[in-house]
N, C-alpha and C positions, 0 to 999 in steps of 0.2 A: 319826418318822424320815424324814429326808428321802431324794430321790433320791441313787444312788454319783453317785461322782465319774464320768467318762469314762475317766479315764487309768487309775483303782483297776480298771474293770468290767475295762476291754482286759488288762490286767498279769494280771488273776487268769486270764481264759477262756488267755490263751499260759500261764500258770505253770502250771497245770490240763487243758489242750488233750487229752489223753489220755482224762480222767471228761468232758469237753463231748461229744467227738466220739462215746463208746461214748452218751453218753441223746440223743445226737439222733437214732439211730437209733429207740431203745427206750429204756422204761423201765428202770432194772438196781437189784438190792438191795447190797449191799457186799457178801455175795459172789461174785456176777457182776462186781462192779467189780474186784475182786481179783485173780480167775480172767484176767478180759480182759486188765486192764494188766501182770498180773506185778507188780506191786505189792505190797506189804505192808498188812496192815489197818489199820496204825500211819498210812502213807502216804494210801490213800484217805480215811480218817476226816478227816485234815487236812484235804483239799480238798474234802472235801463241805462239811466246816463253812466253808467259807473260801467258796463258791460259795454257799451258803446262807444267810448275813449278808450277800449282797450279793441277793439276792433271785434269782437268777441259776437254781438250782433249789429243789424242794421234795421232800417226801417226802409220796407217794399209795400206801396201800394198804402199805405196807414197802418199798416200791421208790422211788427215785430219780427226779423227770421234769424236764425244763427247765419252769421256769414261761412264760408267753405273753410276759414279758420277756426271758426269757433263752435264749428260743430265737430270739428277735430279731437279739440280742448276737450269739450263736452264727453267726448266716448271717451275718451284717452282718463278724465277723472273717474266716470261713474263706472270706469271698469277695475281700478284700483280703489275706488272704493267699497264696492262688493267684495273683490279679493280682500281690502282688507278685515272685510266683518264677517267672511267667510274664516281666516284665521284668527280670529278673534273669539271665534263660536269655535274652534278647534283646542282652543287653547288650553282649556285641564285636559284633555284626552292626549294631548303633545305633550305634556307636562311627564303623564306615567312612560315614555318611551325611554328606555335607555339612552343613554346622552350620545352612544355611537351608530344609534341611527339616523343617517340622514336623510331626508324625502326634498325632494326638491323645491321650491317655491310652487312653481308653475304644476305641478302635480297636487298640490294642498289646495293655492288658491281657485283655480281650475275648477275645480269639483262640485260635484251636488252630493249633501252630505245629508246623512239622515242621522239623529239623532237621539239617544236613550232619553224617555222623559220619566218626571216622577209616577207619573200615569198610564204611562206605557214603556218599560227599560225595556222590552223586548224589540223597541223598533228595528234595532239596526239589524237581531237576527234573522227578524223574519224578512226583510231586505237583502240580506245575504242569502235564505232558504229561498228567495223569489228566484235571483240572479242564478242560481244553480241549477234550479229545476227548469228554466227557458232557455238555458245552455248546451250547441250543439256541442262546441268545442271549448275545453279551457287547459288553462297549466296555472301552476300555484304551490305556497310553500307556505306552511303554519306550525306554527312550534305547542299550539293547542291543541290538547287530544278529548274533544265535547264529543261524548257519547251523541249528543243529538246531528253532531255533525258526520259521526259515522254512518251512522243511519240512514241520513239525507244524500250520501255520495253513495252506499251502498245499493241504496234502491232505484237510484235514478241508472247506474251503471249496471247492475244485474236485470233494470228494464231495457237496455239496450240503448237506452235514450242519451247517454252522455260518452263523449270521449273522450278524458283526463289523463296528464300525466301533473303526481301530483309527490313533493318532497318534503318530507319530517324528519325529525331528529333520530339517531340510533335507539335511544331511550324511550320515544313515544311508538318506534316500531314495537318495542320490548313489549310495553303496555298493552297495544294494540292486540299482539301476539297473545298474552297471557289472560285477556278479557272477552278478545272476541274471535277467538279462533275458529270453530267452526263458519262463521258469518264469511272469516277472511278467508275463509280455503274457496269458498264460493267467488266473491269476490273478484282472486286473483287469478283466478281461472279466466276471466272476460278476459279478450281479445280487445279490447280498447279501452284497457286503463294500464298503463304503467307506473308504477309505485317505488320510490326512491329514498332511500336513507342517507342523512348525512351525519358526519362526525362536528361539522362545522355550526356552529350558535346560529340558532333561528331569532331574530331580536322584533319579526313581523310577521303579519299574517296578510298576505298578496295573490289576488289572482289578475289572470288576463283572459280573457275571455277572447275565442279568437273566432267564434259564430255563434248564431248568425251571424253576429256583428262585434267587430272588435271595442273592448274597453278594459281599462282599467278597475280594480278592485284594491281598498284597501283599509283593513280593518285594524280600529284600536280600541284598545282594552286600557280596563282599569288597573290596579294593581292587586287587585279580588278577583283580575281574569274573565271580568265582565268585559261583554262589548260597550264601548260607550257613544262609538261613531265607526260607522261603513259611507266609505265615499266609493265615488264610482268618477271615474273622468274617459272621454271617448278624445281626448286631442292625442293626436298621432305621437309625438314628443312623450307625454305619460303613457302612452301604450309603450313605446319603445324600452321606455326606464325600467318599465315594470317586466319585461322580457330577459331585458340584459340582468337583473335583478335573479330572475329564474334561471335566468342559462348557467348565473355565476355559480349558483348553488348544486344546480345537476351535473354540473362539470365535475364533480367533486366528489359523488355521491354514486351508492349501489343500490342498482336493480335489486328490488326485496323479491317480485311476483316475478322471477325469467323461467 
């Protein structure tokens, strides 16, 4: 007998997802599978047999276990499935990006996202006000000039608490310059914030957090410039992206505070 198909394995663990998800925990006999799903024994017999012509599980002892294959299958779907109702749940906020940004799969799906609701759109900022203030170190680029966000980098870095180097556009220096000046002569005086202009399109708003602990940050906006989703991902790969992501931009860019 040869190896399933791919497409037969994927179609049976979703037709089945139910009996997969209860023996990856644990072993079950059919009547624990019954008990669990609310099922019928008519129902799980079916899908046992149907999971077990495909080698997917076996039966040890009177009980039901994923074989070393088919618990393979199993993590290998319910991790592409997550990813994809995690981009699924990204999707009007991906929608307002300019078409030439690109974020990479594994950086969207990856994520723990938090989200603006009708009963609380402020989630995602106060999520990003969290990440800032418990950060020893970060770098970052935001083409958004929120008065609240001023505030919040100003105070944490004139209390000595944070080290940032951080890059905006030539134009929201201007701003910056013209609104909050006395605040910013304070400011750029700290010895552990460096502050960077560029001439180049900011099309996102990205941090990386490099202490305590490193991760990812990355916020999207509506097209009213509302946040509508802050993700955060700690895999080493999304760290990196989001790095090289910064370096491209500071490469390019003048010391406002030297």
């Amino acid at each position: 007998m040869g190896p399933p198909e791919p497409r037969e394995a994927m179609t049976t663990v979703e037709k089945r997802r139910g009996i997969v998800s209860c023996l990856r925990a644990e072993p079950h006999d059919t009547r624990d599978l019954v008990d669990a799903l609310g099922a019928s024994r008519s129902t799980v017999y079916r899908g046992t047999r149907e999971l077990e012509a495909l080698r997917l599980i076996e039966q040890v002892d009177g009980s039901y276990a994923l074989t070393t294959f088919g618990r393979a299958v199993a993590e290998s779907y319910f991790s592409f499935s997550d990813d994809l109702e995690t981009l699924c749940d990204l999707q009007p906020s991906l929608s307002a990006l300019p078409r030439e940004v690109d974020i990479p799969t594994h950086v969207l799906a990856g994520a723990a996202v938090v989200h603006a609701t009708a009963h609380d759109p402020d989630r995602p900022v106060t999520a990003f006000e969290r990440v800032v203030r418990n950060a020893d170190r970060l770098i970052g680029f935001s083409p958004i000039p929120r008065s609240r966000y001023i505030d919040l980098f100003s105070d944490e870095l004139l209390a000595g608490t944070l080290d940032a180097d951080l890059v905006t556009t030539s134009e929201v220096v201007e701003y910056m310059l013209s609104e909050y000046d006395a605040l910013l002569t304070d400011v750029f005086a700290v010895e552990n914030f460096r502050f960077f202009a560029t001439t180049d399109p900011l099309l996102l708003e990205l941090m990386v957090v490099e202490a305590p602990r490193e991760f990812l940050t990355v916020s999207l906006y509506d097209e009213q410039k509302h946040m509508r989703a802050f993700l955060t991902n700690d895999d080493s790969a999304a760290v990196s992206w989001g790095r090289a992501q910064f370096e491209r931009y500071r490469e390019n860019a003048t010391l406002v505070n030297a």
